[in-house]
VEXDREN-2710 file (C-alpha; in Angstrom, 1 decimal):
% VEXDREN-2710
k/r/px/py/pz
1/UNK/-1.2/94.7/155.5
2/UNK/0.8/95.3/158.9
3/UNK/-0.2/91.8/159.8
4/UNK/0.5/90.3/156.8
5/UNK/4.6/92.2/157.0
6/UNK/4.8/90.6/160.2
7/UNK/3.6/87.2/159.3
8/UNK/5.9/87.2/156.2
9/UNK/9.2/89.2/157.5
10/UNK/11.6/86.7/156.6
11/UNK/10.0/86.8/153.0
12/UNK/10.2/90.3/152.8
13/UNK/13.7/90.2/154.4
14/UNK/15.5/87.4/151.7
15/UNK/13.5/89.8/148.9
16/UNK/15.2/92.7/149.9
17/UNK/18.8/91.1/150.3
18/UNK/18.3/89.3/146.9
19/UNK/17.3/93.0/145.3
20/UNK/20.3/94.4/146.8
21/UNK/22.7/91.3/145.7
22/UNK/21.0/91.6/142.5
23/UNK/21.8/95.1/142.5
24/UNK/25.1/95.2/143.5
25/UNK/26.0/92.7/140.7
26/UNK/24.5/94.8/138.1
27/UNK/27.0/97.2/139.5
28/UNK/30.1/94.9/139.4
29/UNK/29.0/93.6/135.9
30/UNK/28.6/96.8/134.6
31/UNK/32.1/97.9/136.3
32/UNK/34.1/95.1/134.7
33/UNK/32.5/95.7/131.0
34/UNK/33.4/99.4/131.3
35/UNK/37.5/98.1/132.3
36/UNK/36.9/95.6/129.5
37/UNK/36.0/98.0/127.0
38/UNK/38.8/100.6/128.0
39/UNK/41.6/98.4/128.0
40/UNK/40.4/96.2/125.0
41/UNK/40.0/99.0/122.9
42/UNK/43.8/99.7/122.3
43/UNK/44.5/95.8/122.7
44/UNK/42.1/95.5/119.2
45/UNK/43.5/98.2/117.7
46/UNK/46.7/97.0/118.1
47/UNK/45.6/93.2/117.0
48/UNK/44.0/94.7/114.0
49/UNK/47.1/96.7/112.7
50/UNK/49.0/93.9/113.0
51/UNK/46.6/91.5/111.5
52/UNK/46.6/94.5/108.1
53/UNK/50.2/93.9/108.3
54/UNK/50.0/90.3/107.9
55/UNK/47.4/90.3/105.0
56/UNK/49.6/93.3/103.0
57/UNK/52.5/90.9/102.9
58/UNK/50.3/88.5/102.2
59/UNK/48.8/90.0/99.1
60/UNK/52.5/91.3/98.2
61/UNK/53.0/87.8/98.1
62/UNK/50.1/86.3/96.3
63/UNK/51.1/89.3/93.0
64/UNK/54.7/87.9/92.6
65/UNK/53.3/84.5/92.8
66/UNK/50.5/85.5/90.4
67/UNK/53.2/86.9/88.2
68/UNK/55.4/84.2/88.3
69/UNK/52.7/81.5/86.8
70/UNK/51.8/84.2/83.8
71/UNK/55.7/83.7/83.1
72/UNK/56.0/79.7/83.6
73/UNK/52.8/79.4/81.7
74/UNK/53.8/81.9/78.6
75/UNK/57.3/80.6/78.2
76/UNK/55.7/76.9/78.8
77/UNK/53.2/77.5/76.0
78/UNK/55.3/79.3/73.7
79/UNK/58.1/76.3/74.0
80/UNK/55.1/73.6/73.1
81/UNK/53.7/75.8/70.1
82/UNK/57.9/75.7/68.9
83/UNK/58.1/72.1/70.0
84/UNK/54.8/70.3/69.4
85/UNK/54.1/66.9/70.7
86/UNK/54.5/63.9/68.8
87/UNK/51.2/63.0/67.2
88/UNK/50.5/65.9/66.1
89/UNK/48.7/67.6/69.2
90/UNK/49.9/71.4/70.2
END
C-alpha cells in the first residue's frame, strides 16, 4: 500500500484538491441558494400581491363588460321583436 501512495502521489494529490474544490463549491452553492431564498422570498410576495391586484381589476372589469352585453343584447332583441325584419324573419 505505502508503495503504491508513493508511486501514485500526484493521483492522490489532484484527488484530494478536487474533493476539496468539490467541497468548497457545495458550500458556495448552498450559500448563494440560502441568499436567494431569503431575499426572493419578500420579492415574490411582493410580485404576487401585485399580480392579485392586477387580476381583481381585471375581473372588475370583465363584470361591467359582462353587464354591459346583457344590456346591448336585451334592448337589441327587444327592438327586433318590436321591429321585425322585412320578410318576415324575427
Amino acid at each position: 500500500m505505502k508503495s503504491w501512495m508513493r508511486e501514485n502521489q500526484t493521483l492522490l494529490g489532484f484527488l484530494i484538491l478536487q474533493a476539496i474544490a468539490i467541497v468548497a463549491y457545495a458550500v458556495k452553492l448552498e450559500t448563494r441558494v440560502s441568499t436567494m431564498e431569503t431575499r426572493g422570498a419578500s420579492f415574490t410576495v411582493a410580485r404576487m400581491d401585485g399580480l392579485n391586484e392586477r387580476i381583481t381589476v381585471l375581473e372588475q372589469k370583465i363584470d361591467r363588460n359582462q353587464s354591459s352585453i346583457e344590456r346591448i343584447v336585451e334592448t337589441m332583441t327587444k327592438n327586433l321583436s318590436v321591429n321585425p325584419l322585412p320578410g318576415g324573419r324575427p
